[in-house]
N, CA and C of each residue as an Amber inpcrd file, in Angstrom:
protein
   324
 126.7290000  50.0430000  92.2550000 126.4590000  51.4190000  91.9780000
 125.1200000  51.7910000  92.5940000 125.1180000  52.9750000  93.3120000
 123.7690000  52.5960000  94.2780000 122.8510000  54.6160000  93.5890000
 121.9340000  54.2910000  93.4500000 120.5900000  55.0660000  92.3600000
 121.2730000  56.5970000  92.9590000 120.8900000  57.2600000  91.9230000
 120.8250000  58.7370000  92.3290000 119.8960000  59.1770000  92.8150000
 119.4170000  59.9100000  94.0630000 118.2020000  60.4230000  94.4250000
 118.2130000  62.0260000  93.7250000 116.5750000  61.8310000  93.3860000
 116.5770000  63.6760000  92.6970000 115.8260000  64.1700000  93.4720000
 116.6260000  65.3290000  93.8120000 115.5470000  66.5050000  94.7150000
 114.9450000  66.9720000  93.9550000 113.5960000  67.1080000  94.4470000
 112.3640000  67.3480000  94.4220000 112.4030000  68.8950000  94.4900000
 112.2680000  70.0270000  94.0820000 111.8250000  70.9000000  94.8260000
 110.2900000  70.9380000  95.1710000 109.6720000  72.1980000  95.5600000
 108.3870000  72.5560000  95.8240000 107.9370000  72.7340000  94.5000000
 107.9960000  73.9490000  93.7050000 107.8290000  74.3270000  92.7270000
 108.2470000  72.8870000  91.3530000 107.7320000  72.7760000  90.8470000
 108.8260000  72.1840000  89.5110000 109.3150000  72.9680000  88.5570000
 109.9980000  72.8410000  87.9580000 110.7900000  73.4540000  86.7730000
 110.1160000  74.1940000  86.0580000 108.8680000  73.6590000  85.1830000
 107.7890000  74.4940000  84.0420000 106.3440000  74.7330000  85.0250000
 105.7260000  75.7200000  85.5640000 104.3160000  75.6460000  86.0000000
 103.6190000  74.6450000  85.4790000 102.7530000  74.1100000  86.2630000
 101.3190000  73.4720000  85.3670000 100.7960000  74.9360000  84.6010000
  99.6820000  73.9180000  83.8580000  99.2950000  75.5250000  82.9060000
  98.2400000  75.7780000  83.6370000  97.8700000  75.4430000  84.9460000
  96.8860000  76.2680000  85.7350000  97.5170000  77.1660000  86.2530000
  98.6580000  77.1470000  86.7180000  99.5540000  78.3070000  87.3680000
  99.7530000  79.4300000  86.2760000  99.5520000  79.1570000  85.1260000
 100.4270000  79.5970000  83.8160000 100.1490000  80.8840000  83.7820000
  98.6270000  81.1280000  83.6840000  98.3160000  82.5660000  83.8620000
  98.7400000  83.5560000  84.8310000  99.0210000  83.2720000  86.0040000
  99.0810000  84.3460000  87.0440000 100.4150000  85.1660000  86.4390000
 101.0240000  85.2640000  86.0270000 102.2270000  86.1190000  85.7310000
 101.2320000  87.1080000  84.0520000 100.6860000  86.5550000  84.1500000
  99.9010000  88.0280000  83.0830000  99.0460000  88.6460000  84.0480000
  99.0410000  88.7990000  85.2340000  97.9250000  89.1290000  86.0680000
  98.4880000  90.7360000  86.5970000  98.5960000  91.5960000  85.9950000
  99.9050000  93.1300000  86.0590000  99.1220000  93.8660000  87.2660000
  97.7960000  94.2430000  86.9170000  96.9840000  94.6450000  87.7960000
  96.8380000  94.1000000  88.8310000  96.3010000  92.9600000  89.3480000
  96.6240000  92.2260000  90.6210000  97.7330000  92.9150000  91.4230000
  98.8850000  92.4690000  90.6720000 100.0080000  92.7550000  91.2110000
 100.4250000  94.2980000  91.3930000 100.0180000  94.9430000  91.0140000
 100.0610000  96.4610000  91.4150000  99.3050000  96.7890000  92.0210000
  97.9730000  96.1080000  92.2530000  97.1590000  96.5690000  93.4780000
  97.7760000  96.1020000  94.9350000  98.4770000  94.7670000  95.0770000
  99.2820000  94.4210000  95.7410000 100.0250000  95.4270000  96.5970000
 101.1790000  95.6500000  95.0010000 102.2810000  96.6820000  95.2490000
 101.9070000  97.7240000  96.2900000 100.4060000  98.5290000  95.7230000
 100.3050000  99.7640000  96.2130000  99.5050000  99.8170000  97.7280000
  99.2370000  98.3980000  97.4980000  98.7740000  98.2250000  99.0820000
  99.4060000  98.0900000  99.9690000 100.4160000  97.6010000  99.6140000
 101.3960000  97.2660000 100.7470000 102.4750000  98.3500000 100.9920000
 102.8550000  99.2800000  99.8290000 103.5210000 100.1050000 100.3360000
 102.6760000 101.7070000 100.6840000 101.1460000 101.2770000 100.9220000
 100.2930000 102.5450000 101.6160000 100.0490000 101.9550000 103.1320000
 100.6100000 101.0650000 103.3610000 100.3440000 100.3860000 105.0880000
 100.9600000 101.1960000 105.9450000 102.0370000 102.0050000 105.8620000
 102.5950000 102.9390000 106.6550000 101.8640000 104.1290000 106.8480000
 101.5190000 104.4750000 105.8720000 100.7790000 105.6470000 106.2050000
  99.3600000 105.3550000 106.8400000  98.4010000 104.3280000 106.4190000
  97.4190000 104.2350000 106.9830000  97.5690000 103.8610000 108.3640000
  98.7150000 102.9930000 108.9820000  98.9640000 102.9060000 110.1530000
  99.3960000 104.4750000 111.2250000  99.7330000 105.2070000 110.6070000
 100.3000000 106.8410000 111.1890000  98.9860000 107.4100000 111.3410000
  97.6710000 107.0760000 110.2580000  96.7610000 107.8060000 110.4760000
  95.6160000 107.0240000 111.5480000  95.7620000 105.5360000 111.7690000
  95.3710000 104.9260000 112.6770000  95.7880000 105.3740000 114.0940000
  96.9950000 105.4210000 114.4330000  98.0100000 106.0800000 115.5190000
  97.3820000 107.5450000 115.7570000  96.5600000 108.0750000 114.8160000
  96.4280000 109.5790000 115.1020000  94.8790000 109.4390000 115.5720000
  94.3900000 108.9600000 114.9280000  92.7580000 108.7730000 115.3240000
  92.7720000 108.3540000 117.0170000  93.4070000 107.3930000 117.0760000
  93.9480000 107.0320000 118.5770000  94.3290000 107.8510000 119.5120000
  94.8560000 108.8640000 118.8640000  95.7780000 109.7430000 120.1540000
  94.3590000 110.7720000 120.2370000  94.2720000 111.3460000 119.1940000
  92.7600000 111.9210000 119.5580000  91.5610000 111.1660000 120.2160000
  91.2750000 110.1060000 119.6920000  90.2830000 109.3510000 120.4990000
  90.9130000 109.2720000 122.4710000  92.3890000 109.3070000 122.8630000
  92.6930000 109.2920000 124.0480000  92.1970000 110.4710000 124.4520000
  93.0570000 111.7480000 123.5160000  93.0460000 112.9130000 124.2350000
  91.4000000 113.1880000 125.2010000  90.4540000 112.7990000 124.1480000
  89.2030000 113.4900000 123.9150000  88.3480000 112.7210000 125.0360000
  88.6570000 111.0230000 125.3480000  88.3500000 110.5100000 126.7030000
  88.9770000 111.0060000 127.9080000  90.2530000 111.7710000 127.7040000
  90.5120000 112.1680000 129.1860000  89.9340000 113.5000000 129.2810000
  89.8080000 114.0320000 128.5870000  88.7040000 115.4350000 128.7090000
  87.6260000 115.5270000 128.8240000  86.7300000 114.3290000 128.3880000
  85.2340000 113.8460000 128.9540000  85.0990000 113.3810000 130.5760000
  86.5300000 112.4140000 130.3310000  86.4900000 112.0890000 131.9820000
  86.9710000 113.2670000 132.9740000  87.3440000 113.8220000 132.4430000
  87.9230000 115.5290000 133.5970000  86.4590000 116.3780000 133.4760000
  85.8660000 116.4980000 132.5750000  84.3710000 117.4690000 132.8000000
  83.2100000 116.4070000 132.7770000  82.8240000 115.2970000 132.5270000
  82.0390000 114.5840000 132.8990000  81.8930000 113.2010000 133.3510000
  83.0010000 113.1550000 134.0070000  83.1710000 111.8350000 134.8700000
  82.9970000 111.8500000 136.2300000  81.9420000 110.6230000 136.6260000
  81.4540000 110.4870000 137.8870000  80.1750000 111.6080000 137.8740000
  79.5600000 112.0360000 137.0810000  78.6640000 112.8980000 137.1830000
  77.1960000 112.9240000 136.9360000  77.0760000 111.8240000 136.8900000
  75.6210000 111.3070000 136.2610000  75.7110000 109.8990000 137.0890000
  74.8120000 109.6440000 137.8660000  74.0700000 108.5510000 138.5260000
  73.1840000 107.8400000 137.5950000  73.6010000 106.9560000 137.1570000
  72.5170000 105.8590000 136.1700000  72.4370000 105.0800000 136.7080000
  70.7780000 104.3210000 137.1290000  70.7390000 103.5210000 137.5230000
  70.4800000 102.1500000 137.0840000  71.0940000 102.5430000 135.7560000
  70.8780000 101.0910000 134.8180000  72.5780000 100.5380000 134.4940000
  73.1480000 101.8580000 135.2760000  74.8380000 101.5960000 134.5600000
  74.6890000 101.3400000 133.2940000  74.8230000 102.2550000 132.4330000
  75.0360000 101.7560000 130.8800000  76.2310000 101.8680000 130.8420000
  76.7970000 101.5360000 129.6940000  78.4050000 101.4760000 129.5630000
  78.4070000 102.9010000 128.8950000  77.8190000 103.8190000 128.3040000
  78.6980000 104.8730000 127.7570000  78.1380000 105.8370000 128.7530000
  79.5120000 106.2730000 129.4610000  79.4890000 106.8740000 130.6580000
  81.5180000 107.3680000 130.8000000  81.8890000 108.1590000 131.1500000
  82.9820000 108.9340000 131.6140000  83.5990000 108.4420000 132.7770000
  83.5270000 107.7690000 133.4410000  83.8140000 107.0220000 134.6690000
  85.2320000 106.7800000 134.7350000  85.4190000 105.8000000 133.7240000
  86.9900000 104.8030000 133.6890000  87.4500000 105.4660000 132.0080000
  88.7940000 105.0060000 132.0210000  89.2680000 105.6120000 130.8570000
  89.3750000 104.4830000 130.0200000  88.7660000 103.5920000 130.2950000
  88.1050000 102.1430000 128.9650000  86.9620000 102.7480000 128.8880000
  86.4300000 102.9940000 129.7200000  84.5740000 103.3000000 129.1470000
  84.3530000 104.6960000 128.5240000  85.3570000 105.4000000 128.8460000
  85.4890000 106.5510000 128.0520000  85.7940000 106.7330000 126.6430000
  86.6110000 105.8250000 126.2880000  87.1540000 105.0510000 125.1830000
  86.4270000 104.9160000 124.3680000  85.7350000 103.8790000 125.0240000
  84.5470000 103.2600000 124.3430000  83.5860000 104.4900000 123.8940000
  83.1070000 105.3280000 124.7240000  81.7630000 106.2070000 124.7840000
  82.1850000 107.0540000 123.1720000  83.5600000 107.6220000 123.2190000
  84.0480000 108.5150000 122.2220000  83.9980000 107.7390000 120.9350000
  83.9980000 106.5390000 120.7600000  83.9010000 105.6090000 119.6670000
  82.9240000 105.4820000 119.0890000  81.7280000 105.4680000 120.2220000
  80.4560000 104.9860000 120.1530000  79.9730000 106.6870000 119.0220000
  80.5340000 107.5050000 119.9920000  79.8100000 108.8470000 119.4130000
  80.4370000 109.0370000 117.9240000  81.5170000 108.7830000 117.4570000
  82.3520000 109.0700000 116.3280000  81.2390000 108.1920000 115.2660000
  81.0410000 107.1040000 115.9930000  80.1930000 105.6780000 114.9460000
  79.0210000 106.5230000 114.4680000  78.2770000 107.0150000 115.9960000
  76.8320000 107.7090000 115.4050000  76.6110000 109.1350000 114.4560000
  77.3480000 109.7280000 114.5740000  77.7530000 110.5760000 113.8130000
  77.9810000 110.2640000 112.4120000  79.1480000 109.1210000 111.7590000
  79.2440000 108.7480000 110.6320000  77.6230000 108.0660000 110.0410000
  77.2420000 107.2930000 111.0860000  76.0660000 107.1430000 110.7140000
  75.0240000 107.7570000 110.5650000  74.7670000 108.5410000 110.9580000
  73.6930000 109.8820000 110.8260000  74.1480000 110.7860000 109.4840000
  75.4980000 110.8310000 109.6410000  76.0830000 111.6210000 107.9730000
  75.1590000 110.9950000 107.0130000  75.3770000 109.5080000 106.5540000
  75.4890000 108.4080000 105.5720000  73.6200000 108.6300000 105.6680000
  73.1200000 108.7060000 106.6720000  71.3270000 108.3160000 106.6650000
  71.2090000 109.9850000 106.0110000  71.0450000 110.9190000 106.3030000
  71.1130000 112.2140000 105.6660000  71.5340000 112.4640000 104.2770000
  72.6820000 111.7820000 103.8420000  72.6440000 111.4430000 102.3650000
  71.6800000 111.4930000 101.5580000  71.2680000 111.7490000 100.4010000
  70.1770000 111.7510000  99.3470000  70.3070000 110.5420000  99.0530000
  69.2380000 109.5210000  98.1970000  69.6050000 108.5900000  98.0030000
  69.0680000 108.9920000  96.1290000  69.9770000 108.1880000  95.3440000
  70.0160000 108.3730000  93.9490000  69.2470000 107.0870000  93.0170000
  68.7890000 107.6520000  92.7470000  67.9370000 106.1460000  91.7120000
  68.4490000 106.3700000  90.0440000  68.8900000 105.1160000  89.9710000
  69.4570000 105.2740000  88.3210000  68.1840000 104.8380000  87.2670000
């Protein structure tokens, strides 16, 4: 008569009781939930920032590309429609940052 082999799964049958808790964890799991089903939309509004960030480099590069001689070549410049890219990014960044420094600051 030759032994029974027992499969093993991954999981075993009863959690250890370190696992034990995570199923009271409701919140976790709804922050989860709601994250994952807000990924569509934040991706549509990623897609939109983008199409504006294009539009707005090919309109820099149509009125100010090739128009300024630097003789240090910096990269934010209208030239190519990567460096244009870039330049409109750069300006969106300084802007948020200049908002945020203008802020009051609050002391509790």
């Amino acid at each position: 008569m030759t032994p029974r082999l027992r499969s093993r799964s991954f999981f075993p049958a009863e959690p250890p009781t370190s696992w034990a808790h995570y199923r009271y964890w409701k919140a976790l799991s709804n922050l989860v939930n709601s994250l994952t089903n807000s990924i569509q939309s934040i991706a549509s509004l990623l897609l939109l920032l983008f199409l504006f960030m294009g539009i707005f480099a090919l309109l820099g590069m149509q009125v100010f590309g090739a128009r300024f001689n630097n003789a240090d070549k910096s990269r934010s410049n209208f030239d190519t429609f990567f460096k244009s890219v870039f330049t409109v990014f750069q300006v969106l960044q300084r802007a948020h940052g200049e908002r945020e420094q203008k802020r009051p600051k609050t002391t509790t």
